[in-house]
C-alpha positions as CSV (number, residue, x, y, z in Angstrom):
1,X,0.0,0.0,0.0
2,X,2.0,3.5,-1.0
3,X,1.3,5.9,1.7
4,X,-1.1,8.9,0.8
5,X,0.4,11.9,2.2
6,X,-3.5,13.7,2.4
7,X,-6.8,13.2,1.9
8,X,-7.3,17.4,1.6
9,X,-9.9,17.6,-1.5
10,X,-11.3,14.1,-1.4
11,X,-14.4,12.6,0.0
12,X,-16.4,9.7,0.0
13,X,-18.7,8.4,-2.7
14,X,-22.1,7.7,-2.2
15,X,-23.0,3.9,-2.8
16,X,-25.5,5.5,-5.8
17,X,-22.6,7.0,-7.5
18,X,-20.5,4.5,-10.5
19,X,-18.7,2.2,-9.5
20,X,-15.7,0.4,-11.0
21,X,-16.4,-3.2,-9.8
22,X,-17.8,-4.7,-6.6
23,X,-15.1,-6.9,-3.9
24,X,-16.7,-9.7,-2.3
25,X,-14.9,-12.7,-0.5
26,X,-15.3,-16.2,-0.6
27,X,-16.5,-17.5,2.6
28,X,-14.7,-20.9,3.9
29,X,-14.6,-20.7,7.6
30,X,-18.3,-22.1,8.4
31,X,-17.9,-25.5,9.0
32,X,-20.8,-27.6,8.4
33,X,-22.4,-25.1,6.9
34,X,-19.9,-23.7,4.2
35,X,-21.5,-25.0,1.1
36,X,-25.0,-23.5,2.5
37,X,-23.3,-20.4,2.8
38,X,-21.5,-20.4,-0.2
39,X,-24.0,-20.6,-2.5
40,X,-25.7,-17.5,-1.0
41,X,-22.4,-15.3,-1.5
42,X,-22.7,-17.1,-5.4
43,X,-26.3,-16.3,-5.5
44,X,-25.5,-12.5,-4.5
45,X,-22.3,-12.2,-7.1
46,X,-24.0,-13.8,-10.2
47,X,-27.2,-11.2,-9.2
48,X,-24.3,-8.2,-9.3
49,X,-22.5,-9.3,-11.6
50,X,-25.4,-8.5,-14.0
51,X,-24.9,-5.0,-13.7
52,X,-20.9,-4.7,-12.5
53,X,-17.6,-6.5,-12.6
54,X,-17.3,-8.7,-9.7
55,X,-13.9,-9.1,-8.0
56,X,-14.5,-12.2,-5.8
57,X,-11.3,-12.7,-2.9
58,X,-10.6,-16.3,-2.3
59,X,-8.0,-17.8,-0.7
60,X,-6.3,-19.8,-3.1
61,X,-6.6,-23.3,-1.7
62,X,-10.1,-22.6,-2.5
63,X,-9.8,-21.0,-5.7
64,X,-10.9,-24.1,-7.7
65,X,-14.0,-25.1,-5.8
66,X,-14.9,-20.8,-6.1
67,X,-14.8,-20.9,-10.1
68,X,-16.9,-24.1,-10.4
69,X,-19.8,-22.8,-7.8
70,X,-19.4,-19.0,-9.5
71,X,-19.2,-20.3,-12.9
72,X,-19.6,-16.7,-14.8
73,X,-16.6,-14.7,-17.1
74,X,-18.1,-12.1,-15.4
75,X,-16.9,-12.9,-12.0
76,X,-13.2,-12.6,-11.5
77,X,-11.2,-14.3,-8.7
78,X,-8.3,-12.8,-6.9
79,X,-6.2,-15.1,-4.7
80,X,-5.9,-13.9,-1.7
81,X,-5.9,-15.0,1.8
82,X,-9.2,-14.4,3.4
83,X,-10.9,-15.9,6.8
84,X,-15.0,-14.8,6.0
85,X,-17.5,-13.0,3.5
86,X,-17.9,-9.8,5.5
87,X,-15.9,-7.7,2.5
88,X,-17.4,-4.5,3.6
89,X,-15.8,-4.4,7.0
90,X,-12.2,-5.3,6.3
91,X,-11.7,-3.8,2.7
92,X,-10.7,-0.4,3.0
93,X,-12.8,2.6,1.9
94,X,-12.5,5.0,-0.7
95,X,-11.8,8.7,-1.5
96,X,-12.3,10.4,-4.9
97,X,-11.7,13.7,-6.0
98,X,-13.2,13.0,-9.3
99,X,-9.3,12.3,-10.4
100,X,-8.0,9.8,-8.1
101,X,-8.9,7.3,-5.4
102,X,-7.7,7.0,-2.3
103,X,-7.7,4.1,0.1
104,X,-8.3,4.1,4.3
105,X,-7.7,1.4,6.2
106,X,-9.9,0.8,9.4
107,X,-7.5,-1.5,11.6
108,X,-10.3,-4.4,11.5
109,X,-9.7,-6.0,14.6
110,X,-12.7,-8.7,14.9
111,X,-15.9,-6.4,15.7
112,X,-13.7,-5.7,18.8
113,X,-11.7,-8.6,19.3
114,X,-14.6,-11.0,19.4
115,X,-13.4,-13.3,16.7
116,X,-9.6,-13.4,15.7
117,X,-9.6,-12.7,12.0
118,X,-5.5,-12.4,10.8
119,X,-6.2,-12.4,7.1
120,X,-8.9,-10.0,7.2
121,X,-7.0,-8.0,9.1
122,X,-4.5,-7.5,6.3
123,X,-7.2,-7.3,3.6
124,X,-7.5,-3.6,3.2
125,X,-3.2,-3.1,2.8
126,X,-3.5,-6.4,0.4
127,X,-6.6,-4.9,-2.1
128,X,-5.0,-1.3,-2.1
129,X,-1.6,-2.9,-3.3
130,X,-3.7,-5.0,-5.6
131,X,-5.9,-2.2,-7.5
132,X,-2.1,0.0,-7.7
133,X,-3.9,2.4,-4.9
134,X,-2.3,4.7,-2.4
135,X,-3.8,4.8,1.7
136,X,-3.4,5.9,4.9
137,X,-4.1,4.2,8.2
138,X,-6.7,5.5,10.3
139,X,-6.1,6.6,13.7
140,X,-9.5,4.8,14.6
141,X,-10.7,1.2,14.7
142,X,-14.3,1.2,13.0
143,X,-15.3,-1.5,10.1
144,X,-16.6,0.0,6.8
145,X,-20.6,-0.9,8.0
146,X,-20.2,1.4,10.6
147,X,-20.6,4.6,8.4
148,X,-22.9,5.7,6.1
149,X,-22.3,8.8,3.4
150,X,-24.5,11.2,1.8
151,X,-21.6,11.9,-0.5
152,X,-21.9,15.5,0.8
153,X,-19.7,16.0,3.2
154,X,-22.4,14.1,5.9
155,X,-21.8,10.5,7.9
156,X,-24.4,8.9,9.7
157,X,-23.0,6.4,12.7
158,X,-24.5,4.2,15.6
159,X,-21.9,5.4,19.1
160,X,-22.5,1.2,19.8
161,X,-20.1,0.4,16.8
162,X,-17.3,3.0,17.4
163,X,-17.7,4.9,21.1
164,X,-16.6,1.8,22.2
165,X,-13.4,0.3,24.2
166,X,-13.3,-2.5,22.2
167,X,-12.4,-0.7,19.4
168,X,-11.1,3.1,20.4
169,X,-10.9,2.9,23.8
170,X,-10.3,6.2,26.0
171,X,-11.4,8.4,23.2
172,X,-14.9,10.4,23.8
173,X,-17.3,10.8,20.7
174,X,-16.3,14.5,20.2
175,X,-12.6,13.0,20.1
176,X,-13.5,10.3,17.6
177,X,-16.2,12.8,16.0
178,X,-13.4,15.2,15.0
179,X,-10.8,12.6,13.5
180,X,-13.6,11.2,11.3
181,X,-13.4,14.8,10.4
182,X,-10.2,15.3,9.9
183,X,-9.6,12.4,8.0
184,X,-12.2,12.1,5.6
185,X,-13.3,15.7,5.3
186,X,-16.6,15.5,6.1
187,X,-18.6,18.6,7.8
188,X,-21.5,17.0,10.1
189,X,-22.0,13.5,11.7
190,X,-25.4,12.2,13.4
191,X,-24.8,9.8,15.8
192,X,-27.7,7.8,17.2
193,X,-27.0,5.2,20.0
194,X,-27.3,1.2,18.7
195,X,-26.9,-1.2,20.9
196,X,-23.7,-2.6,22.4
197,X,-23.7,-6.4,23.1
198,X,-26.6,-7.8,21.1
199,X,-24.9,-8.8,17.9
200,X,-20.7,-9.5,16.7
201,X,-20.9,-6.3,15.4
202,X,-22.0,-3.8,17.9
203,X,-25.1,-2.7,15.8
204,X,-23.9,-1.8,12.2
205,X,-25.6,1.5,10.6
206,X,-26.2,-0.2,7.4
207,X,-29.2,-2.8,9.2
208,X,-30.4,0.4,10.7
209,X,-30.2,3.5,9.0
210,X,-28.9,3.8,5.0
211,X,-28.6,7.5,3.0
212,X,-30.4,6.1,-0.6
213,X,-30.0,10.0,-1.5
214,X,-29.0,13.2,-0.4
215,X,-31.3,14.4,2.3
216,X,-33.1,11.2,2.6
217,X,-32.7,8.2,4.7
218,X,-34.1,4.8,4.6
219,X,-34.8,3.4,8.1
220,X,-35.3,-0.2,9.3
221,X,-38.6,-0.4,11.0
222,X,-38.6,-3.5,13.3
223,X,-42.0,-5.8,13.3
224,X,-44.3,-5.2,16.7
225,X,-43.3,-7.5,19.6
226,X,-45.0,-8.1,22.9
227,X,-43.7,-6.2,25.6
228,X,-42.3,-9.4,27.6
229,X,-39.7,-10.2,24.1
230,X,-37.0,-8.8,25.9
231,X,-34.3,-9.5,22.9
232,X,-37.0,-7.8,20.1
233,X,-38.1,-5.2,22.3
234,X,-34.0,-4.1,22.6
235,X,-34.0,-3.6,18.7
236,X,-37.3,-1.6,18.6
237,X,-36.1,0.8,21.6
238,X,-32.8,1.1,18.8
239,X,-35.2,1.8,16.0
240,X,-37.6,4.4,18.3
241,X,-33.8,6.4,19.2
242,X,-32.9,6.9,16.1
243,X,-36.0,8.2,14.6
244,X,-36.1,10.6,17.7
245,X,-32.6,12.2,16.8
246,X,-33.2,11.5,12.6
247,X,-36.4,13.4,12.9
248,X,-34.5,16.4,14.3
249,X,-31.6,16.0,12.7
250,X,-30.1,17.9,9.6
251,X,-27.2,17.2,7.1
252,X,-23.6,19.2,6.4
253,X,-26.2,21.0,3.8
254,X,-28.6,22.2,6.6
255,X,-31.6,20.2,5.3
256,X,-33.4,18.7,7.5
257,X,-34.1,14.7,6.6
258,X,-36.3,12.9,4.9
259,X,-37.1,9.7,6.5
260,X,-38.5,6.2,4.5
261,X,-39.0,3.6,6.8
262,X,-38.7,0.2,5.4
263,X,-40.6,-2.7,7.5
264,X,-39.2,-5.6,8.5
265,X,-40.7,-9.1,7.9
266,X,-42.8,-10.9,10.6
267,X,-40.2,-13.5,12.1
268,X,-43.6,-16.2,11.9
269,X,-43.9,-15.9,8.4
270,X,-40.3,-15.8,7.2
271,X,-38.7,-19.1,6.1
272,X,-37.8,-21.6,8.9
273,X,-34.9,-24.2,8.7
274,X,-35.3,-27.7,8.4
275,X,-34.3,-29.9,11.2
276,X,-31.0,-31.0,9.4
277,X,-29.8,-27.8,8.7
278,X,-31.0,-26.8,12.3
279,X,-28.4,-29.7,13.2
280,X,-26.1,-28.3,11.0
281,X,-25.9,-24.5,12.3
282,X,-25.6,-26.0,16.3
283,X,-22.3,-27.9,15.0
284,X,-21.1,-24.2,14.2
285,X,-22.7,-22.2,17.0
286,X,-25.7,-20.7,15.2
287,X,-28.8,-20.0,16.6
288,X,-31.3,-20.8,13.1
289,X,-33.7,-20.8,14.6
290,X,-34.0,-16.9,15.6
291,X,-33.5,-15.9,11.4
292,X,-30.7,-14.0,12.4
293,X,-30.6,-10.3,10.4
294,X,-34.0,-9.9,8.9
295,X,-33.1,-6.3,7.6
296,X,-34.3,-5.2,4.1
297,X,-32.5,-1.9,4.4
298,X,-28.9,-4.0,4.5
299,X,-29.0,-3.9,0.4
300,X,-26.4,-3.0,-2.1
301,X,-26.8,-0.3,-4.8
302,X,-25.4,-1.3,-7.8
303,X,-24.5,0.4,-11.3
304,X,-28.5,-0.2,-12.4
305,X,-29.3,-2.3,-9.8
306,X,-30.9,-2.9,-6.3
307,X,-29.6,-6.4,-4.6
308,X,-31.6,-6.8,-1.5
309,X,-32.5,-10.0,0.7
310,X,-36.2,-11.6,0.7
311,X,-37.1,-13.9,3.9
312,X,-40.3,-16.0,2.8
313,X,-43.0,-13.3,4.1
314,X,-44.3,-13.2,1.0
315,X,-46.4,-9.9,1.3
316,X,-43.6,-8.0,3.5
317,X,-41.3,-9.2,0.6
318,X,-43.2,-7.7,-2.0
319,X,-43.5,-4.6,0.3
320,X,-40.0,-4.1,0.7
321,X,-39.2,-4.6,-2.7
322,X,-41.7,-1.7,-3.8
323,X,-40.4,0.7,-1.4
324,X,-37.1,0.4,-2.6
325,X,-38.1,0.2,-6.3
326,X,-39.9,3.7,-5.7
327,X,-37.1,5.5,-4.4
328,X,-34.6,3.8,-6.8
329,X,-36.1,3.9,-10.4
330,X,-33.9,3.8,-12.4
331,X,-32.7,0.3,-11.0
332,X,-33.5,-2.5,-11.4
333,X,-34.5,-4.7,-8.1
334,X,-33.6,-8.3,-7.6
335,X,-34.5,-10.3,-4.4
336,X,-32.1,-12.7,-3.2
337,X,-32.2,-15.6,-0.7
338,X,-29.1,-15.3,1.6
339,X,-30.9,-17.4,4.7
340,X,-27.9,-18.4,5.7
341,X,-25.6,-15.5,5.6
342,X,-28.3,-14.0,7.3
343,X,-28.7,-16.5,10.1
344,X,-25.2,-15.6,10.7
345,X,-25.8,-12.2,11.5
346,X,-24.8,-10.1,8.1
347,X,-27.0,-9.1,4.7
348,X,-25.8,-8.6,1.1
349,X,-24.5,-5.1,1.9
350,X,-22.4,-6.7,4.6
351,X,-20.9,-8.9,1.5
352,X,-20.0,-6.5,-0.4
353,X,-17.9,-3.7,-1.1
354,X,-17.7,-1.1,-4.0
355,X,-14.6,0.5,-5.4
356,X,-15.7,3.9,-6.9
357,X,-14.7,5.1,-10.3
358,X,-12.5,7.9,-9.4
């Protein structure tokens, strides 16, 4: 990775804006349930792939077995060394000034040291060097789900993910606040509170909260729960903070937001495992039962294209998808099944990660 002596002029794309391809990585860490797994991440790159070059990380033990379950020109695989799918929070994120990119690399230390991940945490160096890209290390820990862009010069965070001393510890928000600033140029961050403890990742923005334009914000609207579901009533209290401080709230351009809320599926209707593959996610630690991240708002915007996750509730499906089809034209929309990635706590945005045109 050369070193980037600034990153005065730059700023970061919005996920709307072209990109050049789109990273993913090739998952091979899930025991029993790899090949489940696997063909979701295949399911989600063939879907991209139809509207982007897909750059698929693999490591190269596995490179083989990756070609014959991707089986498309159109997805190309790197050899790399690798430990799990979640591409957007070890791959490093991008600056543009219209003229150049430049690369920043978040220190991915495990979601806060709660899995040990030594590949991933070179994976940002290793794709910079790879793409010919110069990058500076951040002074911060944070993982690339953990912010959200406007593209103008606004970020939208959860404190849960990155006021944390698992990740910056001894640093207050208004310390962290200003090296966000100073680092990526950006004029105004709203913060709302996520949830520390509840999932590996600390409450990623991008199942909550997602900019699909400037001034507007798509928000993740959990399904009722009685008051006695303590674990369900946790993610509604997240949902009810952050509309109290998005309602309020307004971007680096003074505007004050516009909010589309995006409903989540009822967790009776979605799609249930079958009592093998129940079997098969206890030999790995995975709860199936519970669904895992039932977020529609954990999509990835594509050149011409929407890839988003369906769950089996047919009619909050079909809801979703129209939402996001109204506020995103131009593109086209394509539902994926990624039951398994999702009982593991991550969506197709998750699995992804753009690298912008410059």
């Amino acid at each position: 990775m050369g070193q980037a002596t600034s990153s005065q002029g730059l700023q970061i794309p919005p996920e709307w804006d072209p990109h050049q391809s789109t990273f993913m990585s090739w998952p091979t860490g899930w025991g029993s349930l790899n090949n489940k797994v696997q063909s979701d991440i295949a399911r989600v790159a063939k879907v991209i792939s139809q509207f982007e070059p897909v750059q698929m990380l693999t490591p190269p033990n596995h490179v083989k077995q990756a070609k014959a379950m991707l089986g498309s020109e159109k997805i190309v695989i790197v050899p790399m060394p690798v430990d799990d799918l979640w591409a957007r929070d070890t791959l490093p994120l991008f600056l543009s000034d219209s003229k150049k990119l430049i690369g920043v690399n978040y220190n991915f230390n495990g979601w806060g040291r709660k899995q040990y991940h030594k590949n991933d945490g070179r994976v940002a160096s290793s794709v910079l060097d790879y793409l010919n890209i110069t990058g500076f290390r951040s002074e911060l820990i944070a993982e690339g789900g953990s912010l959200e862009t406007d593209g103008e010069g606004t970020l939208l965070m959860t404190e849960s993910s990155i006021v944390n001393k698992n990740r910056n510890p001894d640093m207050s928000r208004n310390e962290i606040d200003k090296v966000f600033k100073d680092e990526l140029g950006v004029k105004k961050i709203i913060w709302v509170k996520g949830v520390k403890g509840h999932d590996i990742t600390d409450s990623h923005i991008d199942s909550l909260a997602r900019f699909i334009a400037p001034g507007v914000v798509m928000v993740s609207r959990p399904f009722p729960a009685p008051a006695d579901d303590e674990e369900s009533q946790v993610w509604i209290g997240q949902y009810e903070q952050a509309m109290s401080v998005l309602k309020q709230a307004t971007d680096a351009k003074g505007r004050r937001l516009k909010i589309v809320e995006l409903p989540e599926p009822n967790p009776d209707k979605i799609r249930q495992m079958s009592p093998s593959d129940i079997k098969l996610c206890k030999k790995v630690g995975i709860d199936c039962k519970n669904g895992g991240l039932t977020s529609y708002v954990n999509f990835y915007i594509a050149n011409g294209g929407i890839a988003m996750p369906e769950f089996g509730d047919k009619e909050a499906d079909q809801r979703a998808r129209d939402i996001v089809q109204k506020v995103f034209p131009d593109r086209k929309v394509v539902a994926i099944n990624i039951d398994y990635v999702a009982v593991g706590g991550g969506g197709i945005h998750c699995a992804t990660h753009e690298v912008p045109r410059a």
